[in-house]
C-alpha positions in Angstrom: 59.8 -20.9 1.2 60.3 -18.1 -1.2 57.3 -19.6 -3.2 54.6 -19.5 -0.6 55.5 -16.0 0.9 54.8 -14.9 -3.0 51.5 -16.8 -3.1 50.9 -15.8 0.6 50.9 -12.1 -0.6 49.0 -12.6 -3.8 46.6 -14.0 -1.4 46.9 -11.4 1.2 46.2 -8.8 -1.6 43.3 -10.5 -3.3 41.7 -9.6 0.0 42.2 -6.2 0.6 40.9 -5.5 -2.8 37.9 -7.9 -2.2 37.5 -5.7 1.3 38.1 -2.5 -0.1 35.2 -3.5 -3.2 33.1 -4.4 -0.3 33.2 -1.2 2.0 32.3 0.6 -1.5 29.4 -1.0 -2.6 28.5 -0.8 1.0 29.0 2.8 0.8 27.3 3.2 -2.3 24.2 1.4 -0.9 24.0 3.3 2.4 23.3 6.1 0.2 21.2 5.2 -1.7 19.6 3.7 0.8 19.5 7.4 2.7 18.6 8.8 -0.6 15.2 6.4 -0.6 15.0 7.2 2.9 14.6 11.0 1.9 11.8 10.4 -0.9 9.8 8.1 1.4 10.0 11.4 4.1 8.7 13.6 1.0 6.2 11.5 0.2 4.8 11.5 3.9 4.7 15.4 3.8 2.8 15.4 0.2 0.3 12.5 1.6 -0.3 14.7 4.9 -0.4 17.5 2.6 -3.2 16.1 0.2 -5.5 14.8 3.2 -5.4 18.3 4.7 -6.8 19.8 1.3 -9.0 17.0 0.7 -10.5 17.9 4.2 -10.9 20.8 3.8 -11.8 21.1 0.1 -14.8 18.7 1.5 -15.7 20.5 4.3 -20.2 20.6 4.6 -19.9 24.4 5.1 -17.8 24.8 2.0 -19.7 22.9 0.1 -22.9 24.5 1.1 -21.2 27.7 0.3 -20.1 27.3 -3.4 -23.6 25.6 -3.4 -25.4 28.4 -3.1 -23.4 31.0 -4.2 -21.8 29.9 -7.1 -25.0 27.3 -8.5 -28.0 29.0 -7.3 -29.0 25.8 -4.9 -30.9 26.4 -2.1 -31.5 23.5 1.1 -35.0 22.6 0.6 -37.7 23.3 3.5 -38.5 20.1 5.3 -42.2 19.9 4.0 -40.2 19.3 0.7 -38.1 16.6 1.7 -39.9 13.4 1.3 -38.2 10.2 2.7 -38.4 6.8 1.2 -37.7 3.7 2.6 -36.0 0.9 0.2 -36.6 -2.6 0.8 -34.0 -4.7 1.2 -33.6 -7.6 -1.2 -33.3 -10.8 0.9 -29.6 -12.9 0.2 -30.4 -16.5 -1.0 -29.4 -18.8 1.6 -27.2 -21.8 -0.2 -28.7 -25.2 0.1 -26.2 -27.9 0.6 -26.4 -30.6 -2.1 -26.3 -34.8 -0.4 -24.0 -36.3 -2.0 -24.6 -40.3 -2.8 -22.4 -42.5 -0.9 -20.2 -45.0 -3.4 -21.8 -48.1 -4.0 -19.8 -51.0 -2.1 -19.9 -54.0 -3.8 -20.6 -57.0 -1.8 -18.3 -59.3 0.0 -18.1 -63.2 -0.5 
């Protein structure tokens, strides 16, 4: 009786370390978990951040602005502006190919 209250306890033992390893490493991923959580947030506010200024760094107005002021470029007066129409190249329509049926070889 003595023998399996000693390997009842060794037993009993080998679990609470197993369950005390296992609330750790769950510990240990919840925060890094948290931690990933928190970049992914930061990188939400840099990519809202960098379509703003992309917005406005391409704004027509701005554009025009550092256009004129900064190289000189002026809109040209419409009797200037010619228009040119591009034909379009027509897409080659595929052609299907038969294919033979197999020669059957005759019955006797």
């Amino acid at each position: 009786m003595m023998r399996l209250n000693l390997i009842l306890f060794g037993v009993l033992v080998l679990c609470a370390l197993g369950l005390v390893t296992a609330q750790h490493q769950a510990r240990k991923l919840f925060i890094a978990l948290e931690s990933e959580q928190e970049a992914a947030r930061q990188l939400d506010v840099e990519w809202d951040q960098l379509q703003l200024d992309q917005s406005t760094w391409a704004m027509h107005s701005r554009v025009e602005l550092i256009a004129a002021s900064e190289l000189a470029m002026k809109v040209l007066p419409s009797e200037r502006v010619r228009m040119i129409a591009v034909p379009v190249a027509p897409v080659p329509v595929p052609v299907p190919v038969p294919v033979p049926a197999p020669a059957q070889e005759p019955r006797p």
